[in-house]
C-alpha positions as CSV (number, residue, x, y, z in Angstrom):
1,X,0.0,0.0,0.0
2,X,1.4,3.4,-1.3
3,X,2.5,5.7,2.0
4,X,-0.7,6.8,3.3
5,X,1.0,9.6,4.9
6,X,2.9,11.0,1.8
7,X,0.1,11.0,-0.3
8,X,-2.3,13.2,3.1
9,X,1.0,15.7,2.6
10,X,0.4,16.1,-1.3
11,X,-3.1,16.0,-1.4
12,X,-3.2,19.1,1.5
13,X,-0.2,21.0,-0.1
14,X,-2.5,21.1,-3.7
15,X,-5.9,21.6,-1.7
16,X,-3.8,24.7,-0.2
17,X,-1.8,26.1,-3.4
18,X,-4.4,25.4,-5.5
19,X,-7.7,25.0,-3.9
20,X,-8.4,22.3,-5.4
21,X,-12.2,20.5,-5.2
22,X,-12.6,17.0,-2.8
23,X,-13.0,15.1,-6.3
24,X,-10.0,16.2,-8.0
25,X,-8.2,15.3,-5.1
26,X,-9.5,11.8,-5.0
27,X,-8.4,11.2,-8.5
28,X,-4.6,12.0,-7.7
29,X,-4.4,9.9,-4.9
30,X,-6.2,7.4,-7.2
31,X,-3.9,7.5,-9.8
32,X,-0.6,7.4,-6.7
33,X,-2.1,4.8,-5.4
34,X,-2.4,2.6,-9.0
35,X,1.2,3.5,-9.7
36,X,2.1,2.6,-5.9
37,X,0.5,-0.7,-6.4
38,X,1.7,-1.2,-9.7
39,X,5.2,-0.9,-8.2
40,X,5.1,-3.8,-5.0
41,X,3.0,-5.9,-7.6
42,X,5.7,-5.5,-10.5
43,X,8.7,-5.3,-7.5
44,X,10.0,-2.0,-8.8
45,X,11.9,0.8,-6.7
46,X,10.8,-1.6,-3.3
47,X,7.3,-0.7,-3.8
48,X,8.3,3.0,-2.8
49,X,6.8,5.5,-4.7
50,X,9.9,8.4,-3.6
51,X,11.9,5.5,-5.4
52,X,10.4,5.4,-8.1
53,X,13.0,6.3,-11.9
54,X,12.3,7.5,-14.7
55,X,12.3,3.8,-16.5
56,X,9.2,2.8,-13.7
57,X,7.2,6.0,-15.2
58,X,7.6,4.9,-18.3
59,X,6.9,0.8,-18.2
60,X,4.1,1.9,-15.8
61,X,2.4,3.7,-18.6
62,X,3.5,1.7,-21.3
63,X,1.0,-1.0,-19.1
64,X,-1.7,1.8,-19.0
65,X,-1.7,2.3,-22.4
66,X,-2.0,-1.3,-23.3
67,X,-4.5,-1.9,-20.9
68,X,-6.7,0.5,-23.2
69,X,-7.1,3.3,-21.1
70,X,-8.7,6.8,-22.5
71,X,-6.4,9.1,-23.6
72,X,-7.9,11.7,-21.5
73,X,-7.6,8.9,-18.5
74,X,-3.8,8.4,-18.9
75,X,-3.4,12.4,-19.6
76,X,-4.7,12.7,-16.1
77,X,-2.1,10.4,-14.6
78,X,0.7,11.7,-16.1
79,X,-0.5,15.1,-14.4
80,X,-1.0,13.4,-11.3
81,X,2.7,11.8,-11.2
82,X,4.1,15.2,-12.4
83,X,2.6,17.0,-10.4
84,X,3.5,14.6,-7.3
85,X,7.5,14.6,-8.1
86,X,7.3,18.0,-8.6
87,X,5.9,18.6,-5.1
88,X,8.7,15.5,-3.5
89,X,11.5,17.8,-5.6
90,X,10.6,21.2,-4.1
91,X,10.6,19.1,-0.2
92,X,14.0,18.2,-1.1
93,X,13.0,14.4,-0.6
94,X,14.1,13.6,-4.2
95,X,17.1,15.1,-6.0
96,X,16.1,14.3,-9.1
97,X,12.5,14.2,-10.6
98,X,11.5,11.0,-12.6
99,X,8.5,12.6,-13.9
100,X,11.0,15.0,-16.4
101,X,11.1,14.3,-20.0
102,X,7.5,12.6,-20.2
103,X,5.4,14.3,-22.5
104,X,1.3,14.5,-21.5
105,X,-0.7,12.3,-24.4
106,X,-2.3,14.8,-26.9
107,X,-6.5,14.6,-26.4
108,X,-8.7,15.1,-29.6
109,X,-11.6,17.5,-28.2
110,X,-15.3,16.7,-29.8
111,X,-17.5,19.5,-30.1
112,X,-19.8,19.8,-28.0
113,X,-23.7,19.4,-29.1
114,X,-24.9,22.7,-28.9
115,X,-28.7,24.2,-29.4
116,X,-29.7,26.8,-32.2
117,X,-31.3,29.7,-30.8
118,X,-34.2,28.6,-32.0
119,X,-34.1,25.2,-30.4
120,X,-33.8,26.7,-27.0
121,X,-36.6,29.1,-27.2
122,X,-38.2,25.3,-28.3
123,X,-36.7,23.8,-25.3
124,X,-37.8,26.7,-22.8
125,X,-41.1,27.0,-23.8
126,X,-41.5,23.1,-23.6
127,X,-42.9,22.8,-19.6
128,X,-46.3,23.2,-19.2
129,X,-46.2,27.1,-17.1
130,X,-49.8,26.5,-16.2
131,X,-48.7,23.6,-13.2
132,X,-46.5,24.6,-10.7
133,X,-43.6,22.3,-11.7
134,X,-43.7,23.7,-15.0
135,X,-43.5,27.2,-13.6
136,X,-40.1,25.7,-11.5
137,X,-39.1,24.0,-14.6
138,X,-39.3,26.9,-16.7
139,X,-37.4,29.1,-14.3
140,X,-34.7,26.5,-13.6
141,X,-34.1,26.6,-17.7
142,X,-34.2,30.0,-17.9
143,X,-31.3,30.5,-14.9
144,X,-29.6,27.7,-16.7
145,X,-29.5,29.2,-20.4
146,X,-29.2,33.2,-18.8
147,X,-26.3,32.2,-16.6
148,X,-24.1,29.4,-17.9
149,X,-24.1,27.2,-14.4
150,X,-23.0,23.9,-14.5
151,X,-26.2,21.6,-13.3
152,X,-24.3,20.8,-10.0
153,X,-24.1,24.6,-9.4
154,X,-27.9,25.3,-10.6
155,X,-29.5,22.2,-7.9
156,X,-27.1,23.4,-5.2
157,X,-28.2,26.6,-5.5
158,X,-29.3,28.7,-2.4
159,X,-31.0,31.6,-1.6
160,X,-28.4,33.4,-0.1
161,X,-26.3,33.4,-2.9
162,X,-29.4,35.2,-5.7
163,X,-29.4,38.7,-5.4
164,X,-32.5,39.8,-7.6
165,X,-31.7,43.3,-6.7
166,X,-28.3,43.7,-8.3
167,X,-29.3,40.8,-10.8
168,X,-26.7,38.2,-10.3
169,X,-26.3,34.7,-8.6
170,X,-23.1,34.2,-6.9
171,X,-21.6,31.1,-7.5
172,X,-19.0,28.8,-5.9
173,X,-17.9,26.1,-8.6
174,X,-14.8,23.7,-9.3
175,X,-12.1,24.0,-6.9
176,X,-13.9,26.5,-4.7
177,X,-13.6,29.3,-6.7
178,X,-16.5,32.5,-6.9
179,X,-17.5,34.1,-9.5
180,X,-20.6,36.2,-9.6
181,X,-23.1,35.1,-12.9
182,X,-25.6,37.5,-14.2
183,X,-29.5,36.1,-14.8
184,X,-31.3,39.3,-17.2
185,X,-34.3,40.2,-16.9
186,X,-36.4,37.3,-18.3
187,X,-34.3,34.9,-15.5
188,X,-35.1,37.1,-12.8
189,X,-39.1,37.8,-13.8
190,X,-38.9,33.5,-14.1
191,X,-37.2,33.7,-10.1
192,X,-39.6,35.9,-8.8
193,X,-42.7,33.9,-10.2
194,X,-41.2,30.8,-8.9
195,X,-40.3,32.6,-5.8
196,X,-44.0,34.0,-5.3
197,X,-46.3,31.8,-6.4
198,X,-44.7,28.2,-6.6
199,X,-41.9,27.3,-3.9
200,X,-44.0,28.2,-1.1
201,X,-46.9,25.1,-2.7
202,X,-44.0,22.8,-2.8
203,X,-42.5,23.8,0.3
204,X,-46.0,23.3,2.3
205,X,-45.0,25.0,5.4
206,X,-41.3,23.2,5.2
207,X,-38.7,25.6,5.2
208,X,-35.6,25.2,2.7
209,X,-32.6,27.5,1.7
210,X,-32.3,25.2,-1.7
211,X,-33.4,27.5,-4.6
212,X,-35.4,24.5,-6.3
213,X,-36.9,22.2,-4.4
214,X,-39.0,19.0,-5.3
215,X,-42.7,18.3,-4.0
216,X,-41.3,16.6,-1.0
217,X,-39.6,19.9,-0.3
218,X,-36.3,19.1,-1.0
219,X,-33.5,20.0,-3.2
220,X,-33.3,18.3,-6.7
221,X,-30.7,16.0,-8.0
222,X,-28.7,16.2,-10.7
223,X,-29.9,12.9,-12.5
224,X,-33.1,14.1,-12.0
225,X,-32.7,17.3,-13.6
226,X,-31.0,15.9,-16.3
227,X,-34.3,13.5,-16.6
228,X,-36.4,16.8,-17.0
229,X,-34.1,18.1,-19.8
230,X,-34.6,15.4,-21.7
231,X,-38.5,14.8,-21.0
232,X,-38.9,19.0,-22.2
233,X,-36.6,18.2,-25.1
234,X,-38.6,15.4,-26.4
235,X,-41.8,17.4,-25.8
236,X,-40.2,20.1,-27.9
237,X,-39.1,18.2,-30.8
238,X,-35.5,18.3,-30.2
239,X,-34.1,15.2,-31.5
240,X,-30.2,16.2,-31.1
241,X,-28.0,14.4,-28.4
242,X,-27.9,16.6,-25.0
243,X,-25.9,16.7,-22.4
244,X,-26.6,18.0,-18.6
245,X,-24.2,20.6,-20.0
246,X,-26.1,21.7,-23.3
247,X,-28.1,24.6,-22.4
248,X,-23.9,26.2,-21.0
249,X,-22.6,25.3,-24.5
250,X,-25.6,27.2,-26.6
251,X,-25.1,30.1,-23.4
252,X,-21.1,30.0,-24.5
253,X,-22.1,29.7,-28.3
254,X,-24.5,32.1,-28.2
255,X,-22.7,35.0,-26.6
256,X,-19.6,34.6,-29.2
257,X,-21.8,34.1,-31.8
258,X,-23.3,37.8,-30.8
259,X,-19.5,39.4,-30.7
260,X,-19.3,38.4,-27.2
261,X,-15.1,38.7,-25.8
262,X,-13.3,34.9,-25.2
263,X,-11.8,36.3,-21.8
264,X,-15.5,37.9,-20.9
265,X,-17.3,33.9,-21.6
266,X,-14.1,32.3,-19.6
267,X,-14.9,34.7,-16.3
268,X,-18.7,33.5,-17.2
269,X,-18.3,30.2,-17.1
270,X,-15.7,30.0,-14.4
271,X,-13.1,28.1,-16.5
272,X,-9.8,28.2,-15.2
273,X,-7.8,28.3,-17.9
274,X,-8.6,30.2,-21.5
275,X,-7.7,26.7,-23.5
276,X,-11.0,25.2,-21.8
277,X,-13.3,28.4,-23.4
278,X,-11.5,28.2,-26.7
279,X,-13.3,24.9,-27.5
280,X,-16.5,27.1,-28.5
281,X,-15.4,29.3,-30.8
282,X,-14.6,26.3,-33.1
283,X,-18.4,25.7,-32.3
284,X,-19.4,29.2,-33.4
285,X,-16.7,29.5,-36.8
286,X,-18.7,26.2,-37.6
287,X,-21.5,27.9,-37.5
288,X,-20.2,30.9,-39.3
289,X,-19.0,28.1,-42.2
290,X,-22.8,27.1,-42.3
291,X,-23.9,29.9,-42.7
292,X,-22.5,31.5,-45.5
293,X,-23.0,28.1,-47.3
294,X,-26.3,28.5,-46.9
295,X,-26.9,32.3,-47.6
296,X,-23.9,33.0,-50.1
297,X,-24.1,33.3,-53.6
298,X,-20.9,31.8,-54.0
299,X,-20.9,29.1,-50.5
């Protein structure tokens, strides 16, 4: 077993420099613990992982690869070892890092399916605004598309942290970091309604801080948001392959399709790093390309 305490050192020194989320965490010590095991199984370095060389690295991931692992999978472990050796090197507990020289595997990024503006007026208008859960429906959809929030950030939501006065919902998203996310008018007309009319029904003299809350008064899951998308999408006619995430890719598509700036959609949706927001405007020069095909004389 791969030293408990080493890995408790690591794993507090990144949650400290970085702020890093509980999840990501997990999956470094995951991928420390694999390679620890990997090394008492295989008898390599004495099962040590501060032994570890340089050849260990690489016959360790030589066996990932032919195991079949994702590329984005082994990508993550080569960051995980890096970033481990790097943090033994700057103790002093190594003298030489074993990590150097070991290039990350390239990932091929798919596009993600994104919605027409058309298609999400479609998808919007789908619940049924004259029941109560199609009121909360509506309004979750509406925050959803007006906001960019990842569907963990939208069922988490709590009260505290909308502010219908200034217009904003402050968020808290991957590794703990805030960003404040504007909603627009139609979001915050939705809020209110929701707000007047329908929580207080579901709630039935419960109290809750949860934003959106189910008829048993609680908050909702993911999964079974992600269950509603796709019930209003079928209702609507939308026939395209969505994701809990497709209503943040039309919001990121959208706003660059209307001249919005990269660096303005990467504070938006709370990406760390500009590479991550890049991915859309291949969406929206795809959609450029279509549309002077279809509305050039010459395309």
């Amino acid at each position: 077993m791969p030293n408990v305490n080493l890995l408790d050192e690591f794993s507090d020194t990144l949650w400290l420099e970085d702020g890093l989320s509980h999840n990501t965490l997990e999956s470094y010590r995951n991928d420390l613990r694999q390679f620890g095991n990997w090394l008492i199984e295989h008898q390599k370095s004495g099962g040590e992982l501060i032994k570890a060389t340089h050849t260990d690295l690489l016959e360790f991931l030589a066996h990932r690869v032919e195991s079949n692992v994702k590329a984005s999978t082994a990508s993550r472990e080569v960051s995980s070892l890096k970033r481990f050796y790097r943090f033994l090197l700057r103790q002093g507990r190594i003298h030489t890092d074993p990590s150097l020289n070991i290039s990350t595997p390239k990932i091929s990024r798919h596009l993600p399916v994104t919605l027409t503006e058309n298609d999400v007026e479609l998808l919007l208008a789908a619940p049924d605004i004259n029941q109560p859960l199609g009121v909360r429906d509506r309004t979750m959809l509406e925050v959803l598309y007006a906001s960019g929030l990842r569907v963990s950030e939208l069922v988490n939501l709590r009260t505290s942290q909308l502010s219908e006065d200034m217009g904003v919902v402050h968020v808290r998203g991957k590794g703990d970091k805030e960003r404040l996310a504007p909603l627009g008018e139609e979001a915050l007309e939705w809020i209110h309604r929701y707000n007047k009319q329908v929580k207080p029904m579901l709630l039935n003299g419960r109290v809750s801080d949860t934003v959106f809350v189910t008829t048993r008064g609680s908050g909702m899951t993911r999964q079974a948001f992600w269950y509603l998308i796709k019930r209003h999408a079928k209702h609507a006619g939308i026939d395209k392959s969505l994701s809990p995430h497709t209503l943040r890719h039309a919001f990121a598509t959208h706003l660059l399709n209307h001249g919005a700036d990269l660096r303005v959609v990467q504070l938006l949706l709370g990406h760390a790093d500009i590479s991550t927001t890049q991915i859309y405007t291949h969406i929206a020069r795809e959609r450029l390309k279509q549309l002077h095909t279809r509305h050039h004389p010459r395309g």
